[in-house]
C-alpha positions as CSV (number, residue, x, y, z in Angstrom):
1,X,10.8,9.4,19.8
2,X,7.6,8.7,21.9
3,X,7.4,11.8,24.1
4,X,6.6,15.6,23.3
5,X,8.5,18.4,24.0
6,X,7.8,22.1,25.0
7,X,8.5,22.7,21.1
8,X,5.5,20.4,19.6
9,X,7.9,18.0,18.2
10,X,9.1,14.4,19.2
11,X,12.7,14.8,20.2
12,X,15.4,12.7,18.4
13,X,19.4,13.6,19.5
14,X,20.9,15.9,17.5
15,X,24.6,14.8,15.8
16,X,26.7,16.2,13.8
17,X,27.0,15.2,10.1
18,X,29.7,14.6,8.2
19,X,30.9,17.6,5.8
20,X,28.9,17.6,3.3
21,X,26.9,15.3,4.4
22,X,23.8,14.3,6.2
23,X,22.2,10.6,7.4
24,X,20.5,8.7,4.8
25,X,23.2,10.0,2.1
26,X,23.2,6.8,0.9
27,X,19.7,7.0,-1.3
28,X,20.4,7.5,-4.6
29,X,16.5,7.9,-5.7
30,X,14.7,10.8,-5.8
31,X,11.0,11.2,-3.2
32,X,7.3,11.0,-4.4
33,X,6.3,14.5,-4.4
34,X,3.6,12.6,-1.8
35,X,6.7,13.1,0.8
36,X,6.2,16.8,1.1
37,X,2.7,15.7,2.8
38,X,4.7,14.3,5.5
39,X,6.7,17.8,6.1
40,X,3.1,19.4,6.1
41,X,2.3,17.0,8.5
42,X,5.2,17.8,11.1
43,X,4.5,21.6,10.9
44,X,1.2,21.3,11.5
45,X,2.1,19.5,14.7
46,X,5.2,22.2,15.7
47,X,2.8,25.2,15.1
48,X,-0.3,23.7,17.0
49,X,1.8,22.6,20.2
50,X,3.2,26.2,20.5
51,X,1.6,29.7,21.5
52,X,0.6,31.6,18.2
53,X,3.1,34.6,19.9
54,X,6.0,32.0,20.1
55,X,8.5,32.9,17.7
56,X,9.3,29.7,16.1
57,X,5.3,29.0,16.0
58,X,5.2,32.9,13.7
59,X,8.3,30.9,11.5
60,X,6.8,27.7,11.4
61,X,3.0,28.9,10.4
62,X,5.2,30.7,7.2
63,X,7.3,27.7,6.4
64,X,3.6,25.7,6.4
65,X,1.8,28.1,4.1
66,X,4.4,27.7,1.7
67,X,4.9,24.0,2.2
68,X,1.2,23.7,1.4
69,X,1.6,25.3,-1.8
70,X,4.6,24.0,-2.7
71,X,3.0,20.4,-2.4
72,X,0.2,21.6,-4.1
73,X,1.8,22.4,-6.8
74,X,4.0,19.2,-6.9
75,X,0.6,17.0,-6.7
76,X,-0.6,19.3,-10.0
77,X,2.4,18.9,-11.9
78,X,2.1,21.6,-13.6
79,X,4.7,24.2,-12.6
80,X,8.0,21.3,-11.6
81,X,9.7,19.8,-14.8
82,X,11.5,16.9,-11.8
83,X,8.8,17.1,-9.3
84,X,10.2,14.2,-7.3
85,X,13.4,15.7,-7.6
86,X,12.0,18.8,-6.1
87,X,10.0,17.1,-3.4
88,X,13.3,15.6,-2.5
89,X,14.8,18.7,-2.1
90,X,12.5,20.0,-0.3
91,X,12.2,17.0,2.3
92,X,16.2,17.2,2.9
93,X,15.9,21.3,3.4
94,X,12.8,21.1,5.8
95,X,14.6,18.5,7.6
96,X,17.3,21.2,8.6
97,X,15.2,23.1,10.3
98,X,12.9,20.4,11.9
99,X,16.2,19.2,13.4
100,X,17.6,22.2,14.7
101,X,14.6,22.2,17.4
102,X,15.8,19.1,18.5
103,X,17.6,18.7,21.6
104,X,21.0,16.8,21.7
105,X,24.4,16.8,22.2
106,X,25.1,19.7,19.4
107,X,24.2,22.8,19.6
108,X,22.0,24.1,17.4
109,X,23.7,25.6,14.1
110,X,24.4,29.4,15.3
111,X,21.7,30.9,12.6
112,X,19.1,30.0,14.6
113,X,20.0,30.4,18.2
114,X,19.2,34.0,17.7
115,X,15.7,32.7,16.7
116,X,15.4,30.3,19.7
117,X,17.0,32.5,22.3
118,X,14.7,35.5,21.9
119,X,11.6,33.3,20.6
120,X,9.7,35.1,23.6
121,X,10.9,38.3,23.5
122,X,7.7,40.8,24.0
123,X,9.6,43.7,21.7
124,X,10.0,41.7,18.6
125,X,7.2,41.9,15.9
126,X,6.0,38.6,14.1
127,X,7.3,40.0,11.2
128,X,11.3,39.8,12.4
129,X,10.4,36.1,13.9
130,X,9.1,35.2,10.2
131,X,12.3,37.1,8.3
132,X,15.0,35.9,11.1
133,X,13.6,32.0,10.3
134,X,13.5,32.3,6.6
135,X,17.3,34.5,6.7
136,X,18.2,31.4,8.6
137,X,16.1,28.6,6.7
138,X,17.0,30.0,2.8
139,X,20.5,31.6,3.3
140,X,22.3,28.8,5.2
141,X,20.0,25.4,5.1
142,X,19.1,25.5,2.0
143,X,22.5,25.7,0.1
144,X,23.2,22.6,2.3
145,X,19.9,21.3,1.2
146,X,20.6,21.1,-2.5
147,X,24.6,19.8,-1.6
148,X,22.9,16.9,0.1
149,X,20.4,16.2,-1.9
150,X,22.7,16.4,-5.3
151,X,24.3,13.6,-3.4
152,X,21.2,11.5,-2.7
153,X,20.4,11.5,-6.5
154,X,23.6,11.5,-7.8
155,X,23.3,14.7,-9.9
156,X,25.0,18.0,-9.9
157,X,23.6,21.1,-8.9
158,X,22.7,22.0,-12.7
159,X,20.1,19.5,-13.1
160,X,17.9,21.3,-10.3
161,X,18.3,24.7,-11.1
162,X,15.3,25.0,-13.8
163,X,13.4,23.5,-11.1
164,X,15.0,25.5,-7.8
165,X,14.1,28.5,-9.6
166,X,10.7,27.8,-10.6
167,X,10.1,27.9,-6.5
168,X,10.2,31.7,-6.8
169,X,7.0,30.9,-8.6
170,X,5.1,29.5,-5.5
171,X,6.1,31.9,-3.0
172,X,5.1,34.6,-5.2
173,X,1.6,32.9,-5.2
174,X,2.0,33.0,-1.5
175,X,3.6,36.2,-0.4
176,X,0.6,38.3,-0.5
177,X,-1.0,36.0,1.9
178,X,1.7,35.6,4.3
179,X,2.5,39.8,4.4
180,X,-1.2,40.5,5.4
181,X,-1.2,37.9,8.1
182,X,2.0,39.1,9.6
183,X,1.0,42.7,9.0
184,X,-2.7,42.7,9.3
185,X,-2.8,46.5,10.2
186,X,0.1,47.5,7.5
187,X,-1.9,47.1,4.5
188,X,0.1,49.9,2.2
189,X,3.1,49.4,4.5
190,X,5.1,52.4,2.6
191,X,2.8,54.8,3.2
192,X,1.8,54.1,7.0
193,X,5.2,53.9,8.2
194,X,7.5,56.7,8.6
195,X,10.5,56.7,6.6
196,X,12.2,56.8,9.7
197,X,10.7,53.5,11.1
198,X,13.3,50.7,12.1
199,X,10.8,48.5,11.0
200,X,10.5,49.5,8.0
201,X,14.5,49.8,7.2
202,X,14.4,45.8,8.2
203,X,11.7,44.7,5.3
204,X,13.5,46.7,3.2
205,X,16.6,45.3,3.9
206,X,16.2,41.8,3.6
207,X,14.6,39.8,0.2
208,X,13.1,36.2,-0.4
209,X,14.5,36.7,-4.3
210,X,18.3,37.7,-3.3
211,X,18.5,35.3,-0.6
212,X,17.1,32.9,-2.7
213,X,19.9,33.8,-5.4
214,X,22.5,34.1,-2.8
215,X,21.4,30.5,-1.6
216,X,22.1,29.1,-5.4
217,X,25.4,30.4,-5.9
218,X,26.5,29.5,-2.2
219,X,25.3,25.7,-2.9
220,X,27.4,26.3,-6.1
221,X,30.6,26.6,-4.2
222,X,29.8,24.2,-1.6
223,X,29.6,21.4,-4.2
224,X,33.1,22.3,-5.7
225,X,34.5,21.5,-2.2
226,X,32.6,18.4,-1.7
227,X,35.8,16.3,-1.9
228,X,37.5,18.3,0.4
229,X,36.1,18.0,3.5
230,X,37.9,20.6,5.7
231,X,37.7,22.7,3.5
232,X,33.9,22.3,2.9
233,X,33.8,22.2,6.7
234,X,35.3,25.5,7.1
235,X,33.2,27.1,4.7
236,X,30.0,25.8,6.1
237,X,31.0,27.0,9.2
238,X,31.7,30.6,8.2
239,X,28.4,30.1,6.2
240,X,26.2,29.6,9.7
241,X,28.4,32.2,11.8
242,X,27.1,34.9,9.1
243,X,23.6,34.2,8.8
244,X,23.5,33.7,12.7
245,X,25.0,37.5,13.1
246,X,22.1,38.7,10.3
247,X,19.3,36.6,12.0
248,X,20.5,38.7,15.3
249,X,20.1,42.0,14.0
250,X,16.8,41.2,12.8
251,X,15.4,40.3,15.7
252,X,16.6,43.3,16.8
253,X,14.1,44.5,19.7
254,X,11.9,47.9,18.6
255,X,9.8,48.2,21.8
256,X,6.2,49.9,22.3
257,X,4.7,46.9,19.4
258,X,2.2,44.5,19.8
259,X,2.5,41.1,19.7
260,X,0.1,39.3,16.9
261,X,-0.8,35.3,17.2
């Protein structure tokens, strides 16, 4: 782990867990919300070492806003009812996506080759880059997230729902911020786009809250198969293969856009 890589981060092989698993499964404590400050840390590194145009740069400068205020509200205490609980959650979930940009022996999990194939691509907007990562990120990591981390405290799903929920909170703090920096010229985006606009039929068709929801009830299902690890194998597996095909047909090219840093 002592060189970079064209991606801004050290390289450590990839492997493949166990179902239903992850290394370090063994910890049965929960994080100091402190450890979110180390996440911060490695996406400040990704997004630096990369061209702003670089479509894992537009994901990764999204992911680190709301990082940011995720920690900040994890340092205030005053939102999270389990905040190390939550900080743990959020360290295992990060670390999905941190480690698919690392090269190995594995390929990366099919939701985000889409993202890392067409990363350059001049017809894709910012705005597909940002919404391919966070289909990818939310609708497949993070149901694995929560498994795994249920594991590493030894708690069922149920005890961090309040709290999993109450993370709709923060990125509501943090949408506004995030939409005007993707679309700095799309202020009123309804109105200046044409109903006939493919970009607009892709923001509408894709949403933080359902994916969100969608992310809950799939981490619900994961964890009744837990014991059965073929089966929980086969159903992660179906899990990646259909984010990867939604992640593809967002980053659907639309030609004749600009590229934003």
């Amino acid at each position: 782990m002592a060189t970079s890589t064209p991606l801004g981060v050290t390289p450590a092989p990839r492997t493949e867990p166990a179902a239903g698993s992850a290394p370090g499964s063994t910890r049965q404590h929960p994080a100091d919300p402190s450890d979110v400050g180390g996440v911060v840390a490695r996406l400040r590194q990704l997004v630096a070492g990369l061209p702003p145009q670089d479509g894992v740069a537009v994901f990764g400068g999204v992911y680190l806003t709301v990082t940011e205020a995720l920690r900040a509200r994890l340092t205030a205490g005053d939102v999270f009812r389990t905040p190390a609980d939550t900080a743990r959650l959020d360290v295992v979930f990060a670390g999905r996506f941190l480690d698919a940009l690392r090269p190995g022996p594995a390929p990366a999990p099919a939701c985000w080759r889409p993202l890392l194939q067409l990363r350059a691509h001049p017809g894709i907007r910012p705005v597909q880059f940002a919404l391919s990562g966070m289909n990818a990120h939310i609708e497949h990591d993070l149901p694995l997230a929560v498994v795994e981390t249920c594991r590493q405290l030894g708690c069922p799903p149920a005890e961090l729902s309040g709290d999993f929920h109450r993370v709709n909170d923060v990125l509501a703090q943090v949408e506004q911020r995030v939409r005007e920096r993707l679309l700095p010229s799309l202020a009123g985006l309804e109105r200046e786009l044409d109903l006939g606009d493919p970009l607009l039929h892709l923001l509408s068709s894709w949403s933080v809250d359902r994916a969100r929801d969608a992310a809950w009830a799939g981490a619900l299902t994961l964890w009744e198969l837990r014991d059965n690890p073929s089966v929980f194998a086969t159903a992660a597996r179906a899990l990646d293969d259909a984010c990867g095909l939604v992640s593809r047909c967002l980053l659907t090219p639309l030609g004749g856009a600009p590229r934003r840093g």
